[in-house]
N, CA, C, O and CB atoms as a CASP TS submission, in Angstrom:
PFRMAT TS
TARGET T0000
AUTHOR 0000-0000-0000
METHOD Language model
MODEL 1
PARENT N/A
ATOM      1  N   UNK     1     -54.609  79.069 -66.487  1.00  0.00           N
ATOM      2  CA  UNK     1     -53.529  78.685 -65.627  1.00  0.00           C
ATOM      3  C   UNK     1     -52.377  79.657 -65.800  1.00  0.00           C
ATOM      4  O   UNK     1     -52.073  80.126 -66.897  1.00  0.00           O
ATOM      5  CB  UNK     1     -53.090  77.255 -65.914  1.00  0.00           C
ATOM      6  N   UNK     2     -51.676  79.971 -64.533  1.00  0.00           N
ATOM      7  CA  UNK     2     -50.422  80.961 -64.719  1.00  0.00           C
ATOM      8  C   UNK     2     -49.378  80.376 -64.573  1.00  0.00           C
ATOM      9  O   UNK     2     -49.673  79.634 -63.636  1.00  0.00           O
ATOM     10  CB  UNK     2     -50.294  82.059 -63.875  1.00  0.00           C
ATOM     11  N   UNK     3     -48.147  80.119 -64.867  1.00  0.00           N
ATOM     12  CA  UNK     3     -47.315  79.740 -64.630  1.00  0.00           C
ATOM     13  C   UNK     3     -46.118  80.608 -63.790  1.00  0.00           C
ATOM     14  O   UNK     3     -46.296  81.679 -64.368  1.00  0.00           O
ATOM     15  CB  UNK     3     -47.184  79.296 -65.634  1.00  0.00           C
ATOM     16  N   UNK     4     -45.358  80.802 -63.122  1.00  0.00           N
ATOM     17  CA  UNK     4     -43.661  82.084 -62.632  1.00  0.00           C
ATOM     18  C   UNK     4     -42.573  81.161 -62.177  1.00  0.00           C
ATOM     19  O   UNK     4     -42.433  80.315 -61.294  1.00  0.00           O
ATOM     20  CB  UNK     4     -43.888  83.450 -60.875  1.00  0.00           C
ATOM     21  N   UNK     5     -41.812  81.712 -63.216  1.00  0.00           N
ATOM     22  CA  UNK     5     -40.571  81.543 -62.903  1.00  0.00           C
ATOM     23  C   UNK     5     -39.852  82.163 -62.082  1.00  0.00           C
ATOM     24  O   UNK     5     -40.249  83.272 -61.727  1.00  0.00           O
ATOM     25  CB  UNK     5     -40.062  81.575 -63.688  1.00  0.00           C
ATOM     26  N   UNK     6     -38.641  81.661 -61.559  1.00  0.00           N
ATOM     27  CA  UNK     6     -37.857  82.217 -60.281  1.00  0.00           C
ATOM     28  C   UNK     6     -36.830  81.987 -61.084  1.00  0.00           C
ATOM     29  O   UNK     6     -36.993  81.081 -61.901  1.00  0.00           O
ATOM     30  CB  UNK     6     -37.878  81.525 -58.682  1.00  0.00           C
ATOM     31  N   UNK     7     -35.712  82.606 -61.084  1.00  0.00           N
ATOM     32  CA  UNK     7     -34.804  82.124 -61.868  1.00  0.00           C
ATOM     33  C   UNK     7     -33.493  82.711 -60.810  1.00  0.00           C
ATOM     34  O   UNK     7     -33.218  83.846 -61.199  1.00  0.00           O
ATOM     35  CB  UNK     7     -34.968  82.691 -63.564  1.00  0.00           C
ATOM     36  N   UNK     8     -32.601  82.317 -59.611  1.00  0.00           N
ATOM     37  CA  UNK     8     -31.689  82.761 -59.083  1.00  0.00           C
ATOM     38  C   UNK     8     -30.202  82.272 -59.738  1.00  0.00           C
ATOM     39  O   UNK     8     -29.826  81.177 -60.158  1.00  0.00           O
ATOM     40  CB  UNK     8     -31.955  82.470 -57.785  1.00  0.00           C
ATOM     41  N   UNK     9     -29.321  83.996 -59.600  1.00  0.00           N
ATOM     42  CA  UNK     9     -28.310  83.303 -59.873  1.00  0.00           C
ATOM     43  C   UNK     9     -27.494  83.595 -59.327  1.00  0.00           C
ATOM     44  O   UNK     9     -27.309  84.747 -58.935  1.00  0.00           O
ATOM     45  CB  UNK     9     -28.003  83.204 -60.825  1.00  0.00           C
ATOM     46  N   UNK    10     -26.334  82.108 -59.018  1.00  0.00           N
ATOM     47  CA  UNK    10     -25.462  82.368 -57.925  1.00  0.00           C
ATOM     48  C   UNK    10     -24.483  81.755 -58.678  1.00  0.00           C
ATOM     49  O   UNK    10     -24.390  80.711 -59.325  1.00  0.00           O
ATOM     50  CB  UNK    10     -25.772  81.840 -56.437  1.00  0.00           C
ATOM     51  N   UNK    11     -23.432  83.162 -58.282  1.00  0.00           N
ATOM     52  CA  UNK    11     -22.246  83.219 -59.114  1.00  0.00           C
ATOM     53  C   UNK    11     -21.391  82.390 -57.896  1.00  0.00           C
ATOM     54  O   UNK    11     -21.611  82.379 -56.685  1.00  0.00           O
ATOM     55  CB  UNK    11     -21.673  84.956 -59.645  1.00  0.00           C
ATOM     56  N   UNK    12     -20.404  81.748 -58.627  1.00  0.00           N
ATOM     57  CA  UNK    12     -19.866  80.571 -57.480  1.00  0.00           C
ATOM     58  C   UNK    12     -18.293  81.518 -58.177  1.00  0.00           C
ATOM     59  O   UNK    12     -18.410  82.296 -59.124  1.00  0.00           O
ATOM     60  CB  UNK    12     -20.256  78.121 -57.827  1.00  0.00           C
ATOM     61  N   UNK    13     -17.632  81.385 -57.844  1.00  0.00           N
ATOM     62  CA  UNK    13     -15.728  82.038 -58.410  1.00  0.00           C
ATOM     63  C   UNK    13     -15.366  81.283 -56.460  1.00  0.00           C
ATOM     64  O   UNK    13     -15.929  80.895 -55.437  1.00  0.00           O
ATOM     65  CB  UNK    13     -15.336  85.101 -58.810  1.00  0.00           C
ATOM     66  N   UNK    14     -13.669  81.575 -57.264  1.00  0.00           N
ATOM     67  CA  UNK    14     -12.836  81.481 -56.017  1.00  0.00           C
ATOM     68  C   UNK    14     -13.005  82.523 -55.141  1.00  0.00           C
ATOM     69  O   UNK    14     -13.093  82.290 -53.935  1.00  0.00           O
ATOM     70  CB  UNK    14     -11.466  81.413 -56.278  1.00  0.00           C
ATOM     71  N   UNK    15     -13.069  83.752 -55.620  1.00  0.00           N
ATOM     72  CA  UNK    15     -13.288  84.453 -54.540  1.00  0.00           C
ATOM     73  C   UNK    15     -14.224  84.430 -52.945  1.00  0.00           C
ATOM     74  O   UNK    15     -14.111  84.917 -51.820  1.00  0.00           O
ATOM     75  CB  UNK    15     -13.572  85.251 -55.174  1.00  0.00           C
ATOM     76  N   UNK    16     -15.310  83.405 -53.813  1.00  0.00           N
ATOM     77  CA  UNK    16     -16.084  83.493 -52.834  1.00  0.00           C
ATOM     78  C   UNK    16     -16.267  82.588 -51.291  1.00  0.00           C
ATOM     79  O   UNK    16     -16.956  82.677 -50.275  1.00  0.00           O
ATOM     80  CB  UNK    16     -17.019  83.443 -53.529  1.00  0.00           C
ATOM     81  N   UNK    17     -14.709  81.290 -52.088  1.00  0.00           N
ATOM     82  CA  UNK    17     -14.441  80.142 -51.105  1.00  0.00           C
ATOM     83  C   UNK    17     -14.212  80.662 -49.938  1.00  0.00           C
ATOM     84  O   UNK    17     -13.964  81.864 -49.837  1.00  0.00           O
ATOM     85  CB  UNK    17     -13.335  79.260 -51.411  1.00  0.00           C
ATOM     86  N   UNK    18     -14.254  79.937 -48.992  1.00  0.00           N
ATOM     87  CA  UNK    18     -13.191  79.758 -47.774  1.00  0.00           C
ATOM     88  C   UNK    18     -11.595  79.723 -47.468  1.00  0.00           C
ATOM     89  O   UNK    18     -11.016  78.642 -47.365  1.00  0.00           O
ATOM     90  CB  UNK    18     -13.443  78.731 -47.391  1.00  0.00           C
ATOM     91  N   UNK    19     -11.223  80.399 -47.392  1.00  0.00           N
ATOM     92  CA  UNK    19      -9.337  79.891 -47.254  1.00  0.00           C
ATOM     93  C   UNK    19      -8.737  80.053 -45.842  1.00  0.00           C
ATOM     94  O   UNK    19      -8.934  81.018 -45.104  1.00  0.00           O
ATOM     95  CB  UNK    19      -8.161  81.017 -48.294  1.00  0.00           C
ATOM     96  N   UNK    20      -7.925  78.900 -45.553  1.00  0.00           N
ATOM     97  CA  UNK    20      -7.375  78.503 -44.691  1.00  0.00           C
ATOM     98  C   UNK    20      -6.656  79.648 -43.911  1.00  0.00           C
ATOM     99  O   UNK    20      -6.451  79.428 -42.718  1.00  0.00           O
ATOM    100  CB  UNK    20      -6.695  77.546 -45.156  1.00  0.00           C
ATOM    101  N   UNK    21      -6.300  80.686 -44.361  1.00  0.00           N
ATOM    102  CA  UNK    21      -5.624  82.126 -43.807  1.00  0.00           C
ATOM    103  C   UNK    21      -6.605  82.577 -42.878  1.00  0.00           C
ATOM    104  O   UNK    21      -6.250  82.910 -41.747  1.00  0.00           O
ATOM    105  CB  UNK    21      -5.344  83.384 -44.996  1.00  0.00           C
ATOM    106  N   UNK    22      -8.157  82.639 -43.331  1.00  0.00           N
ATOM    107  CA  UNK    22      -9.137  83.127 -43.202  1.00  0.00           C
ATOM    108  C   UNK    22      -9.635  82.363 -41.739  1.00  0.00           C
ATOM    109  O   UNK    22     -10.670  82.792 -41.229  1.00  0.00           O
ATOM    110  CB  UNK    22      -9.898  83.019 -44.497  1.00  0.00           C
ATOM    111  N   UNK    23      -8.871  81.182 -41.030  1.00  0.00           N
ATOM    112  CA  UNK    23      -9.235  80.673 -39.837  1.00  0.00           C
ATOM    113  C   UNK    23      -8.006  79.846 -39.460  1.00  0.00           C
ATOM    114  O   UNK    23      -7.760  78.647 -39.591  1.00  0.00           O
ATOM    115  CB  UNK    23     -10.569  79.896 -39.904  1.00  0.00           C
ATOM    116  N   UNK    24      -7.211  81.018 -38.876  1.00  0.00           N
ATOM    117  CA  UNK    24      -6.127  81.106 -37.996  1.00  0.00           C
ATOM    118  C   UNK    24      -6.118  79.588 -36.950  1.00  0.00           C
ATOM    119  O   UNK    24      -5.243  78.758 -37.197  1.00  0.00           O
ATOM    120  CB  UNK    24      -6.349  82.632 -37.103  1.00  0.00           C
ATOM    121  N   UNK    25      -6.853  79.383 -36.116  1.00  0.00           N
ATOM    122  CA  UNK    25      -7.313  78.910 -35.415  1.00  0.00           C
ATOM    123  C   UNK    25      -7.312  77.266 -35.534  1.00  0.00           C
ATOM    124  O   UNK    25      -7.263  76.376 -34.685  1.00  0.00           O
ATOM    125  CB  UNK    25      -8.281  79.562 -35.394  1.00  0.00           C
ATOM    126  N   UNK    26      -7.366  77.266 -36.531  1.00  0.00           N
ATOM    127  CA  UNK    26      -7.379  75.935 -37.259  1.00  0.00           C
ATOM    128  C   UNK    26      -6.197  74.814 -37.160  1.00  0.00           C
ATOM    129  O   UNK    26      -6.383  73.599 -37.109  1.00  0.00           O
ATOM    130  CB  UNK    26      -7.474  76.285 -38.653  1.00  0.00           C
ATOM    131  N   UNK    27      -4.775  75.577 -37.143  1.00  0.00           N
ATOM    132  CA  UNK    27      -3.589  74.822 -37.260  1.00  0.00           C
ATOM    133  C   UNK    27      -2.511  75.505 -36.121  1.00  0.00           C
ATOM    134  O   UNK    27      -1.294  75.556 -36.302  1.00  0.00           O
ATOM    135  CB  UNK    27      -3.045  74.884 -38.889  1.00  0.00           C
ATOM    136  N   UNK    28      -3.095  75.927 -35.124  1.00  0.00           N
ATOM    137  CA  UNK    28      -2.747  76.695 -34.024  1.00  0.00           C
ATOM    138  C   UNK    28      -2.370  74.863 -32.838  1.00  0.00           C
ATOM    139  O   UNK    28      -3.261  74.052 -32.588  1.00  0.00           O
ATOM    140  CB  UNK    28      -4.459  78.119 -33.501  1.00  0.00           C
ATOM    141  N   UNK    29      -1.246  74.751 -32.478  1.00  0.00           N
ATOM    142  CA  UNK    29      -1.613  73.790 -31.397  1.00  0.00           C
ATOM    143  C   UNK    29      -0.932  72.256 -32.319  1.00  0.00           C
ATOM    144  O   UNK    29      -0.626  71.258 -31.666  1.00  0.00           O
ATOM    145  CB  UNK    29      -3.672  73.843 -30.994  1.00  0.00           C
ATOM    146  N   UNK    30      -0.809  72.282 -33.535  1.00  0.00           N
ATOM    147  CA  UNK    30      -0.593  70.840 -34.211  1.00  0.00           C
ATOM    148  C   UNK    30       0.828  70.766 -34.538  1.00  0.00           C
ATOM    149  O   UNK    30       1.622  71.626 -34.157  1.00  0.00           O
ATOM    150  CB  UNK    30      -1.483  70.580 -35.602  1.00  0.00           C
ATOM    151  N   UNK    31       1.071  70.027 -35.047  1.00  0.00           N
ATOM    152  CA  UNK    31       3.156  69.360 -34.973  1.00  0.00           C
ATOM    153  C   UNK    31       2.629  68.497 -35.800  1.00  0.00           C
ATOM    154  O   UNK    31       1.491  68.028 -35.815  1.00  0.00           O
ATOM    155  CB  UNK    31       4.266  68.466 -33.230  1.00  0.00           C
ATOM    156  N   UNK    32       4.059  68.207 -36.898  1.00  0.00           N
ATOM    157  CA  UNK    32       4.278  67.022 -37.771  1.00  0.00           C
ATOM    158  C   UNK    32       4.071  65.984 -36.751  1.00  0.00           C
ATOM    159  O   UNK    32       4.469  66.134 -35.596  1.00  0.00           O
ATOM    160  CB  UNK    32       5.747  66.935 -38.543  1.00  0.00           C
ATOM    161  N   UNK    33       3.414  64.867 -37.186  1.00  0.00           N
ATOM    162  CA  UNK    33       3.328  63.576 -37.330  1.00  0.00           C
ATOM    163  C   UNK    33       4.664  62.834 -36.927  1.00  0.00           C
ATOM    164  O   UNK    33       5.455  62.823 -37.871  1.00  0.00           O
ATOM    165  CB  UNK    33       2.923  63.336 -38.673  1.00  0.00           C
ATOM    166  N   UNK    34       4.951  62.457 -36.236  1.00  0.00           N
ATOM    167  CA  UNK    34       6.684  61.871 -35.958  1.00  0.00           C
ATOM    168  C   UNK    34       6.747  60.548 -34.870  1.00  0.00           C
ATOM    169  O   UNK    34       6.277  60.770 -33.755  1.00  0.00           O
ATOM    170  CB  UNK    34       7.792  63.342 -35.074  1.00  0.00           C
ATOM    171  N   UNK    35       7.072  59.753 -35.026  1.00  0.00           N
ATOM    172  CA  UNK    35       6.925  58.743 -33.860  1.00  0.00           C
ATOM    173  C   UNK    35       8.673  57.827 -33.618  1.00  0.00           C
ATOM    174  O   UNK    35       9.035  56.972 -34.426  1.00  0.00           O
ATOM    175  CB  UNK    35       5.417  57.456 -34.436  1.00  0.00           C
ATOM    176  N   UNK    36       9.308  58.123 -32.721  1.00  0.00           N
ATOM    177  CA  UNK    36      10.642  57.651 -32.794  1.00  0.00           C
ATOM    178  C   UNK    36      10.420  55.875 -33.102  1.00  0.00           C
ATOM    179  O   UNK    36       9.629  55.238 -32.406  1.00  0.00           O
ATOM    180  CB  UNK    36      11.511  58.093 -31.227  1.00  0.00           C
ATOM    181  N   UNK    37      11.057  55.347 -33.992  1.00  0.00           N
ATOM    182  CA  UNK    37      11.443  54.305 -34.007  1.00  0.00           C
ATOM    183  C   UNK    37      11.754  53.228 -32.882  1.00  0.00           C
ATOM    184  O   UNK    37      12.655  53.638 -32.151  1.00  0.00           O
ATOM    185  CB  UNK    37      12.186  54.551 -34.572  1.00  0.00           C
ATOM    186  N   UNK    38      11.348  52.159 -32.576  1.00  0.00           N
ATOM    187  CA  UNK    38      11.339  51.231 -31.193  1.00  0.00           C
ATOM    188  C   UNK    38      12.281  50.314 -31.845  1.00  0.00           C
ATOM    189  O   UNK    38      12.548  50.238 -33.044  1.00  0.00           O
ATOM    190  CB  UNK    38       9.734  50.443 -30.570  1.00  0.00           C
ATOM    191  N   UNK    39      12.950  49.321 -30.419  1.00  0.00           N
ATOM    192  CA  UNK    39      13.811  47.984 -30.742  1.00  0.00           C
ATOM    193  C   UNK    39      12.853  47.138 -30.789  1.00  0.00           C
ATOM    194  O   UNK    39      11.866  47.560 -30.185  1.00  0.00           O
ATOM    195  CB  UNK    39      14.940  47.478 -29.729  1.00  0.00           C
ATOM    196  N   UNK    40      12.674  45.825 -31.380  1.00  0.00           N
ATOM    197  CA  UNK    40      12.171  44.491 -31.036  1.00  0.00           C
ATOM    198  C   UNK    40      13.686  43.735 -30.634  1.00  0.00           C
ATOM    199  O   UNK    40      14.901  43.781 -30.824  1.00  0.00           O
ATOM    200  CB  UNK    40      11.226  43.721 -32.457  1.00  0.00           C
ATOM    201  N   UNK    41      12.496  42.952 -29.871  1.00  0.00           N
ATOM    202  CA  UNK    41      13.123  41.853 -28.918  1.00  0.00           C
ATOM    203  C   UNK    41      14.042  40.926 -30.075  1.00  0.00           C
ATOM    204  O   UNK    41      13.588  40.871 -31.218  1.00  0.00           O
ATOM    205  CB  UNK    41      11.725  40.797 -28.001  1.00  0.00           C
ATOM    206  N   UNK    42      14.918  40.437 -29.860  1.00  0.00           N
ATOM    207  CA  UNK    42      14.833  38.733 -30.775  1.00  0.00           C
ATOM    208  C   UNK    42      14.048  38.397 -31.194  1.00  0.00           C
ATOM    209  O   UNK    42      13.843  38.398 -32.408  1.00  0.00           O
ATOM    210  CB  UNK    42      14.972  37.548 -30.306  1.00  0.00           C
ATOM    211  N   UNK    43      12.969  37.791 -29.941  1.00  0.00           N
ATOM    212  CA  UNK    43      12.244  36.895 -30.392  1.00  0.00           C
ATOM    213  C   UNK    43      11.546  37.579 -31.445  1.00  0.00           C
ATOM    214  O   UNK    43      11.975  37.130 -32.508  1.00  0.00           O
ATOM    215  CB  UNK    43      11.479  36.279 -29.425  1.00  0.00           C
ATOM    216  N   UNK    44      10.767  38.361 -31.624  1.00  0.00           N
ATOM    217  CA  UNK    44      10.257  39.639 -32.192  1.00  0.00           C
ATOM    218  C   UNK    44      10.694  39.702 -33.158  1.00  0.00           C
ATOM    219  O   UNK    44       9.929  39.497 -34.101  1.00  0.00           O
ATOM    220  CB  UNK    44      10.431  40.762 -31.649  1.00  0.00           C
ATOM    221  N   UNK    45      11.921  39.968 -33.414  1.00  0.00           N
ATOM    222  CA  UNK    45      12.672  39.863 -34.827  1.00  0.00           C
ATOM    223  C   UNK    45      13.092  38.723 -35.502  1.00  0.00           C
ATOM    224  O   UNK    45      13.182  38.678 -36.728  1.00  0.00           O
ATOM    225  CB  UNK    45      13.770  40.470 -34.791  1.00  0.00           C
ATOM    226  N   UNK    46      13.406  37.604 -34.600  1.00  0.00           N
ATOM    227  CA  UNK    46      13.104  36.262 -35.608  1.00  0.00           C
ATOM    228  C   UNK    46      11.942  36.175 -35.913  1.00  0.00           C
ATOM    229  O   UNK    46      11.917  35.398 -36.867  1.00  0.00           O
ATOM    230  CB  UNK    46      13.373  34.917 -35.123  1.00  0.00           C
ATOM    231  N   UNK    47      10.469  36.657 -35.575  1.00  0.00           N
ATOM    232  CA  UNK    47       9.065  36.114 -35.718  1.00  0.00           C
ATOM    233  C   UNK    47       8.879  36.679 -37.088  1.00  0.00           C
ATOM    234  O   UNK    47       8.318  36.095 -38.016  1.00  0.00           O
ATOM    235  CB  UNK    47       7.886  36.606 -34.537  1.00  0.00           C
ATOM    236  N   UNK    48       9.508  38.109 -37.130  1.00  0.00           N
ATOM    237  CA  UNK    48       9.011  38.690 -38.231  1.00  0.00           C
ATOM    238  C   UNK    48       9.337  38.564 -39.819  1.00  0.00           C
ATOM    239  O   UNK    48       8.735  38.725 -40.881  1.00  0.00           O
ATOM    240  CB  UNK    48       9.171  39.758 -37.925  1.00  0.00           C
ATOM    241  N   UNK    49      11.309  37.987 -39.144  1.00  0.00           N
ATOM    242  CA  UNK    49      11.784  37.744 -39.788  1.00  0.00           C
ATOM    243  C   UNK    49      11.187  36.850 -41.338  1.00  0.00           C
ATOM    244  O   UNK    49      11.172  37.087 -42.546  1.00  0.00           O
ATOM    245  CB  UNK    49      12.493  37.436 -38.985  1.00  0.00           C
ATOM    246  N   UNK    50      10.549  35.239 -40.013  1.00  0.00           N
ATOM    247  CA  UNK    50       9.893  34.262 -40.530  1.00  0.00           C
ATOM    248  C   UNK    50       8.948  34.694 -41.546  1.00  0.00           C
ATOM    249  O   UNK    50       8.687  34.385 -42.709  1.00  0.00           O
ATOM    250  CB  UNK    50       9.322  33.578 -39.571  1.00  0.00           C
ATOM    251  N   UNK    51       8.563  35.456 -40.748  1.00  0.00           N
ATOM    252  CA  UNK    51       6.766  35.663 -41.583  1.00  0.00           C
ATOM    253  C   UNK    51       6.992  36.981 -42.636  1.00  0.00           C
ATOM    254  O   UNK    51       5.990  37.340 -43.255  1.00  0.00           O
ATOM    255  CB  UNK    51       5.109  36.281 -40.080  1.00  0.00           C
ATOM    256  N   UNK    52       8.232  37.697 -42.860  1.00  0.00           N
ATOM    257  CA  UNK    52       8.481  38.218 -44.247  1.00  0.00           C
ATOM    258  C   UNK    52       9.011  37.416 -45.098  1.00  0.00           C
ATOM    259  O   UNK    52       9.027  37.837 -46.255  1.00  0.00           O
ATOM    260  CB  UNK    52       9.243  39.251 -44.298  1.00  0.00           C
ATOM    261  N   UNK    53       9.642  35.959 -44.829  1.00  0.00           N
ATOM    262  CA  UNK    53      10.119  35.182 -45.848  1.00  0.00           C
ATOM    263  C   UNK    53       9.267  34.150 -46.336  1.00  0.00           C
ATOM    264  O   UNK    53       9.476  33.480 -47.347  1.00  0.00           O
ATOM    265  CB  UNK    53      11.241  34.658 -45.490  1.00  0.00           C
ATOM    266  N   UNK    54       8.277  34.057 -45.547  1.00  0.00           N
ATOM    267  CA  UNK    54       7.222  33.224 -45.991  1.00  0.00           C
ATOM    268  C   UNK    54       6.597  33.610 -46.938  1.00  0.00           C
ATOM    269  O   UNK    54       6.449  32.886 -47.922  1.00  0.00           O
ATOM    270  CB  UNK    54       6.399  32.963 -45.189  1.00  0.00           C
ATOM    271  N   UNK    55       6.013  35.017 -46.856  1.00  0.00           N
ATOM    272  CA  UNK    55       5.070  36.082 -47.566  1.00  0.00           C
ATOM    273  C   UNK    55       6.071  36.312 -49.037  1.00  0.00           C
ATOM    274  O   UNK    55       5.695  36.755 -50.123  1.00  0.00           O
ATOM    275  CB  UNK    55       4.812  37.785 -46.425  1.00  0.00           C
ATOM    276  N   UNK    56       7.265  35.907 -48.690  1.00  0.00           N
ATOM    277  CA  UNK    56       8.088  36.295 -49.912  1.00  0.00           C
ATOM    278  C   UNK    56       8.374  34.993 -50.946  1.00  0.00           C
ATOM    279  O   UNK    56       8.982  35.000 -52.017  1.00  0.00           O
ATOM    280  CB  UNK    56       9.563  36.926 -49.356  1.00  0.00           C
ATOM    281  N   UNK    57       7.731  33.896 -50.259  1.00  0.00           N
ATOM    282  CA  UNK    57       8.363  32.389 -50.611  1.00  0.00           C
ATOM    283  C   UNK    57       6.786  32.192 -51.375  1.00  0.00           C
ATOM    284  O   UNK    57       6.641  31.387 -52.296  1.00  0.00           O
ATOM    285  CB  UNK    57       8.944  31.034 -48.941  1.00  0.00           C
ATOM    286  N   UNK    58       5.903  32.854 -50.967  1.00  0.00           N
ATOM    287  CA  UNK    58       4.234  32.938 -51.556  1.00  0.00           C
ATOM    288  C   UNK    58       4.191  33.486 -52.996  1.00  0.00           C
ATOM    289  O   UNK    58       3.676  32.933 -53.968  1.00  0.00           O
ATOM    290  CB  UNK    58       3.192  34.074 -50.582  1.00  0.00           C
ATOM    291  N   UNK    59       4.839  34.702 -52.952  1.00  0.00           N
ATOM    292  CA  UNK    59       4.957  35.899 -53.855  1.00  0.00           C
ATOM    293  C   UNK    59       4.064  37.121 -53.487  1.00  0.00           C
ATOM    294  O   UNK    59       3.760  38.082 -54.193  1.00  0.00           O
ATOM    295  CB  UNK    59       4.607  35.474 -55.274  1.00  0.00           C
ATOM    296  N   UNK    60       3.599  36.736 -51.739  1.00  0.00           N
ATOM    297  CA  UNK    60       2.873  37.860 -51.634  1.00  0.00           C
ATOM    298  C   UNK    60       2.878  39.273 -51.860  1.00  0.00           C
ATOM    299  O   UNK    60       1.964  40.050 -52.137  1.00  0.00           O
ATOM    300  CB  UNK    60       2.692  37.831 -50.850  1.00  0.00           C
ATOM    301  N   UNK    61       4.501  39.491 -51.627  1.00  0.00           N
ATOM    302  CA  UNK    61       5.157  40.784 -51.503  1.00  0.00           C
ATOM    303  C   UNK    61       6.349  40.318 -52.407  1.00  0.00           C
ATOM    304  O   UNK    61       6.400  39.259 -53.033  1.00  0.00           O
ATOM    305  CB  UNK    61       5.533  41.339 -49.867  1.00  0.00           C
ATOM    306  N   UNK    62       7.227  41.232 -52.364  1.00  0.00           N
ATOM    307  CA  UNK    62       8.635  40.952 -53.322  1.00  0.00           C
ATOM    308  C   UNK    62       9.294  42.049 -52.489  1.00  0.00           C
ATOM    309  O   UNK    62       8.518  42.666 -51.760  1.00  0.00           O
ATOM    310  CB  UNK    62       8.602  41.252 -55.324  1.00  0.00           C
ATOM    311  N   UNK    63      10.579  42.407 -52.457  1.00  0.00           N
ATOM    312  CA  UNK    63      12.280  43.170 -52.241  1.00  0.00           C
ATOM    313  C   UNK    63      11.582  43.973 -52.821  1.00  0.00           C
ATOM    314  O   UNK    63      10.775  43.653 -53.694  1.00  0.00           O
ATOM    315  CB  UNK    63      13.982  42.680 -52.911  1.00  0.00           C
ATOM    316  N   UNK    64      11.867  45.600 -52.270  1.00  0.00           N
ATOM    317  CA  UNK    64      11.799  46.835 -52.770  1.00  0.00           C
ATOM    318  C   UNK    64      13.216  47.145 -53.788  1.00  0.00           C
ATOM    319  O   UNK    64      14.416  46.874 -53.802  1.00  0.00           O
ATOM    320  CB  UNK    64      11.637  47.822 -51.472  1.00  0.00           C
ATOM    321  N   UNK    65      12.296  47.824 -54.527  1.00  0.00           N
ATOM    322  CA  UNK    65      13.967  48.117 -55.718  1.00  0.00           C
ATOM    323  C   UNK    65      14.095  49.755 -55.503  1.00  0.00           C
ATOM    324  O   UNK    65      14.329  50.294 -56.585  1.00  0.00           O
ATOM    325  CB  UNK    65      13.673  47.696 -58.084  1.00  0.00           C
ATOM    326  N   UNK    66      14.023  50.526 -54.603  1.00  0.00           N
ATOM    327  CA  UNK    66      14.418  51.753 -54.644  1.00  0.00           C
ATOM    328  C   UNK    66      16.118  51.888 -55.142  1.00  0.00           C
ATOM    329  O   UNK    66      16.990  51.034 -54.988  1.00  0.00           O
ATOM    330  CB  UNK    66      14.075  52.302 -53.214  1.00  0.00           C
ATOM    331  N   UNK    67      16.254  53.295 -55.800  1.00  0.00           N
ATOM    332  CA  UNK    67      17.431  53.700 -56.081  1.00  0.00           C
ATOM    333  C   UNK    67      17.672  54.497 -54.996  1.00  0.00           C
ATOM    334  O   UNK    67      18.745  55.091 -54.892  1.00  0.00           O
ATOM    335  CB  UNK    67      17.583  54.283 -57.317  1.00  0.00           C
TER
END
C-alpha cells in the first residue's frame, strides 16, 4: 500500500484581506441615518404617558440617571 501526502500552505496575514478603500463603490450614494423628530397628538401623549407609568409602577423599567 502507498500512501501521499499533499500538504498546502496558505499563508493568511492582513495583507492579503479585503479593505474597504479597495471598493470605492461601496459607500458612494449613503447619508447618516437621521429621522426628524414628530409631535404626538394629546391623546397620544396621555396614552403613553399612562403606559410609561404603569411599566414604572411594575418595575419594568426605572428613570434614566444620565449625568
Amino acid at each position: 500500500m502507498m500512501f501521499a501526502s499533499l500538504k498546502m500552505k496558505i499563508e493568511v496575514g492582513v495583507g492579503n484581506l479585503p479593505v474597504v478603500c479597495e471598493f470605492p463603490d461601496v459607500l458612494l450614494g449613503t447619508s447618516p441615518v437621521s429621522m426628524t423628530p414628530y409631535r404626538m397628538s394629546a391623546s397620544e401623549l396621555n396614552e403613553l404617558k399612562k403606559q410609561l407609568e404603569e411599566l414604572l409602577d411594575k418595575k419594568f423599567i426605572r428613570p434614566g440617571v444620565s449625568p
